[in-house]
N, C-alpha and C positions, 0 to 999 in steps of 0.2 A: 226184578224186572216186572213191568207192570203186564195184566194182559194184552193190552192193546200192541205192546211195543214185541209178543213173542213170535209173531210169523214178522219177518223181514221185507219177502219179496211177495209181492210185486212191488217193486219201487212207486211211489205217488207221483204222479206231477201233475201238476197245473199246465192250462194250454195259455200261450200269450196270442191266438189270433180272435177269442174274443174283440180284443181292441181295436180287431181290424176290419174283420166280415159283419157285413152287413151295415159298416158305418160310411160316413162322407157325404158327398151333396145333397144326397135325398135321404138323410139320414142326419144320425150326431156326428160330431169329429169324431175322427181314430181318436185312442189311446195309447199312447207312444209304445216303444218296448220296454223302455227305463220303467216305467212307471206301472206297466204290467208285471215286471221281475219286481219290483220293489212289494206289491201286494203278495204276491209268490209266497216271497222269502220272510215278510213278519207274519204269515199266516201260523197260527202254531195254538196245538190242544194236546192238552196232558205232557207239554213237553215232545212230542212228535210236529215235524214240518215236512212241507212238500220237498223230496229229493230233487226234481227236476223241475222243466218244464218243455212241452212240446212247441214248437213254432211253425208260423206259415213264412215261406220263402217270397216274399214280395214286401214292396214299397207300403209304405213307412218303415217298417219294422226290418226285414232282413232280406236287401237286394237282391233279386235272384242273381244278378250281374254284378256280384260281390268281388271283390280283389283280396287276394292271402290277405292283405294287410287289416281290409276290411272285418276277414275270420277271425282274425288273432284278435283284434280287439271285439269283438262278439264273443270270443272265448274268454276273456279275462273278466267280460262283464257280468257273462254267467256266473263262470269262478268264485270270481268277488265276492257274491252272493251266494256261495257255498251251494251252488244247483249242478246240475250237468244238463245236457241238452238231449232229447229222448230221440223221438218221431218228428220229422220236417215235411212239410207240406208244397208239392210243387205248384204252380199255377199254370195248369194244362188248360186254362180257360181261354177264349175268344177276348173277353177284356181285359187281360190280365198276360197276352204275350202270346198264346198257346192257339186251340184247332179243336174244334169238334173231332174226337176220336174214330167215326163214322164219316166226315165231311171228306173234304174232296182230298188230293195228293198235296196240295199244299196245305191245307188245314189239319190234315194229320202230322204234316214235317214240323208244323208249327208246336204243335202236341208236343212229340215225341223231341226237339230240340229241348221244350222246358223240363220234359223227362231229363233229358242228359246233364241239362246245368244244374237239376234239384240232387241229383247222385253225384253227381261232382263235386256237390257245397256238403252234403252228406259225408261224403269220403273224407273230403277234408276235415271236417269237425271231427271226425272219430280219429284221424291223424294227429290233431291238435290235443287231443285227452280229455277232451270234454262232454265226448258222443259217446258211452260207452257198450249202445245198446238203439233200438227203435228203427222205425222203418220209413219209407219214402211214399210219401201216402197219395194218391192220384182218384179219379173218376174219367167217366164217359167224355166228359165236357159238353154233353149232347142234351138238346132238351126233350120231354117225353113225347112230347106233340110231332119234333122232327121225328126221334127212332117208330113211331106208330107206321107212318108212313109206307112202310115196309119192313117190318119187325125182323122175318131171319134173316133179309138182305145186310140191313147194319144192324145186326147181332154180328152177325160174321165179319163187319167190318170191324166192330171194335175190338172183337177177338184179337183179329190179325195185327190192329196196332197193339194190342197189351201186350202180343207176342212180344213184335219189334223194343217196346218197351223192357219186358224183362230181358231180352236180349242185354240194352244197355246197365240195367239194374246189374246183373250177372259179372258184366264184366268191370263193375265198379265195387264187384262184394256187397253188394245190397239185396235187398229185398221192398216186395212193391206190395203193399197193402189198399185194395179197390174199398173205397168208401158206402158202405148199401146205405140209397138217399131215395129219397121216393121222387126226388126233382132229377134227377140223372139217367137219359136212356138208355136202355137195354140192363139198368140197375136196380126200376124203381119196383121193382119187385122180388117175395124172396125167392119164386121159381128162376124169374130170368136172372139173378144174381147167380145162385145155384150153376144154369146155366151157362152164363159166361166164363166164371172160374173152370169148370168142366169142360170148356171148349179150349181156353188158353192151355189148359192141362202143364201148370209150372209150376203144382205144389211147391218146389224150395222156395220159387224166386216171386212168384203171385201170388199172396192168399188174399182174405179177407180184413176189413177193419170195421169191427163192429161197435155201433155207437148207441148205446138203449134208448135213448128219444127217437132216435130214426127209423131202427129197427120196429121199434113199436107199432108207429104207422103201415110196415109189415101186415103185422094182421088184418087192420082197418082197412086194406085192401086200397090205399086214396092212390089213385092215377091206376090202379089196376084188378078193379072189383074181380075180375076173374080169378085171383089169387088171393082172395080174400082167408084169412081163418077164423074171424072172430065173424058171428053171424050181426047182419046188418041195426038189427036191434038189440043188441048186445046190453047186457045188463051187468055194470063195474064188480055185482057187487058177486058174481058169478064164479066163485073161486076154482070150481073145478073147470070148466068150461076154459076159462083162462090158462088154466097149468096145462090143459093137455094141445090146447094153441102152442102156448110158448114153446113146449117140449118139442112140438114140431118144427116149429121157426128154428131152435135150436141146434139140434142135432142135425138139421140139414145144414147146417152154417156152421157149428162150430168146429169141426174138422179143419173148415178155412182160415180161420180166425187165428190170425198174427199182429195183431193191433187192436185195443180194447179200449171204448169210452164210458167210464161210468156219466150218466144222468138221468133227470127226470121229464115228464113229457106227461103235459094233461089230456090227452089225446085230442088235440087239435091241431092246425100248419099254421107256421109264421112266417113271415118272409119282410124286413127290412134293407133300405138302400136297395140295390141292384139285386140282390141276394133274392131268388124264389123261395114260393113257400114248401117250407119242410117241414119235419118237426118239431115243434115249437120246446126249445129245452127250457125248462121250470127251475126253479131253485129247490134244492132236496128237500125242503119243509113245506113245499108249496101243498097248499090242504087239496087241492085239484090235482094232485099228481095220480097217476093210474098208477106207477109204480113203484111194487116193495123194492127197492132199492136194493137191499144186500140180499134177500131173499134171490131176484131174479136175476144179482149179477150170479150168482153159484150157477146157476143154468147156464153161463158162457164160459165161467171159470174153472168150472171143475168137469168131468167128465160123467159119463153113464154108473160107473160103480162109485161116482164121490170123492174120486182124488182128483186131485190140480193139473190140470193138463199141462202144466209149464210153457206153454206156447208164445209166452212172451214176459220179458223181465218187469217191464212198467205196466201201469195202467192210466188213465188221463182222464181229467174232467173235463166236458166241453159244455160250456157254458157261453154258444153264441146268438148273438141278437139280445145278449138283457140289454136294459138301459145302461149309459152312463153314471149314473147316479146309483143304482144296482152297484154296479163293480168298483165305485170308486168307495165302499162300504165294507171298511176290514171283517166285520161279523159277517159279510156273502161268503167269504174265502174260509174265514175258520169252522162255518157250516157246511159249507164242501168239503175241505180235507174231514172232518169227523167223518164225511157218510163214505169217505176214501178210506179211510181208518177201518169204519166196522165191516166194508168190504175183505179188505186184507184181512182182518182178523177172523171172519169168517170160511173164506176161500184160499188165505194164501198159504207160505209155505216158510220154510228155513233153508 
């Protein structure tokens, strides 16, 4: 057995809403789902390939307003392709079906409705034997400019829907993982993320989903210099300075963290199609990238004395907003699953 192949878990997958977010009219076309599984599944180094992959619950790719029949065959296509299906993504968004988590009683019913049908298509998958694992992934759907407005007013609004939310989670056997995005209010920070998890107080059913391009931004303080930890002139090449930031980002957030995105981030925001700017995810060889890759996934993956906090079976690459042209490029994927690879190999477990 080789090294790479002796820790097991966390299972790899590849995410298919690349193909989705941040493309269409003011943007490239989507990327269908066929053909986002099909890159998936011939991606492959040293003989190791992606076990799964994660999905977003919306048009093109997978209806939120799906019918059994529709599931079944979303399960055989996975299948087919010898993956399983990890983490599914609701569209709690205003263009996408859904309500500002903070906005008014209708705009929250609209929320929390796409909450219900994403745990519902959730349930089902895991019914089907395809899901064997991952969680129901959600945000604010708020933008930072509204929640500023009146910051603990809707802090405590979106509280009260993430409540209502795990409610529904709960009584579907799921679990809800909150996305920390620097474009999402009452999120876009790691104090008010901190915060809000701490307010819903539903460790089983609520935690965190922590993505390292996003997170990143974390430091840099972008949408909320008063949270800043990296100082304003920050120097890359600053390695202490750096370690003892992250350690803090860290440890306040990994407790939370039920959902994991390995990536890379040259610390700047991007934002394609409708999609605002977030952090801009880089390809893992990108020479601009800020981060050690397997070095700082250990900082979410294992705990303060160095063992694996098991907190979740998979891990996922997110890799949204490259080009077209980028992902329809078999060497993008087998350079991602390796830096998936020396992750596990690093951090994982048996």
């Amino acid at each position: 057995m080789s090294d790479n192949a002796a820790n097991t878990l966390p299972k790899l997958h590849n995410a298919a809403w690349p193909g989705v977010v941040g493309k269409g009219p003011d943007s490239e076309p989507p990327i269908d789902l066929d053909t986002m599984l099909d890159l998936t599944a011939a991606a492959e180094v040293d003989g190791i390939k992606f076990d799964g992959t994660d999905l977003f619950l919306f048009d093109p790719h997978v209806s939120i307003d799906s019918t059994d029949d529709d599931l079944k065959q979303l399960a055989e296509k996975v299948q087919s392709r010898n993956l399983v299906i990890g983490s599914v993504v609701a569209p709690v968004w205003p263009p996408t079906g859904g309500g500002s988590a903070m906005g008014s009683a209708e705009e929250r019913g609209q929320f929390l409705e796409q909450v219900l049908k994403g745990c519902t298509i959730a349930k089902k998958l895991r019914e089907l034997g395809v899901r064997p694992y991952g969680v129901v992934r959600l945000d604010s759907a708020a933008g930072v400019g509204d929640w500023v407005g009146d910051p603990e007013g809707n802090q405590a609004k979106i509280a009260e829907t993430f409540k209502q939310a795990a409610d529904i989670a709960a009584d579907h056997g799921e679990r809800l993982a909150a996305e920390g995005e620097i474009c999402w209010g009452g999120m876009h920070s790691w104090k008010r993320m901190v915060q809000l998890l701490e307010m819903v107080d539903r460790p089983d059913t609520l935690g965190f989903q922590a993505d390292m391009s996003h997170t990143l931004l974390y430091l840099m303080g972008y949408n909320a210099p008063e949270d800043r930890l990296l100082p304003e002139d920050f120097d890359w090449n600053d390695e202490a300075t750096f370690d003892a930031a992250y350690k803090t980002l860290t440890d306040a957030l990994r407790p939370w963290t039920i959902d994991f995105h390995v990536a890379q981030n040259d610390g700047t925001v991007h934002g394609t199609g409708s999609h605002d700017k977030t952090g801009r995810h880089c390809l893992p060889k990108d020479p601009n990238g800020k981060l050690d890759i397997v070095k700082r996934a250990g900082y979410w993956l294992k705990d303060e004395s160095g063992n694996p906090t098991k907190q979740f079976e998979h891990i996922c690459w997110d890799g949204c907003m490259f080009s077209n042209e980028i992902m329809m490029s078999p060497q993008t994927w087998n350079d991602i699953l390796e830096a998936m690879i020396n992750v596990r190999k690093a951090h994982g477990w048996s």
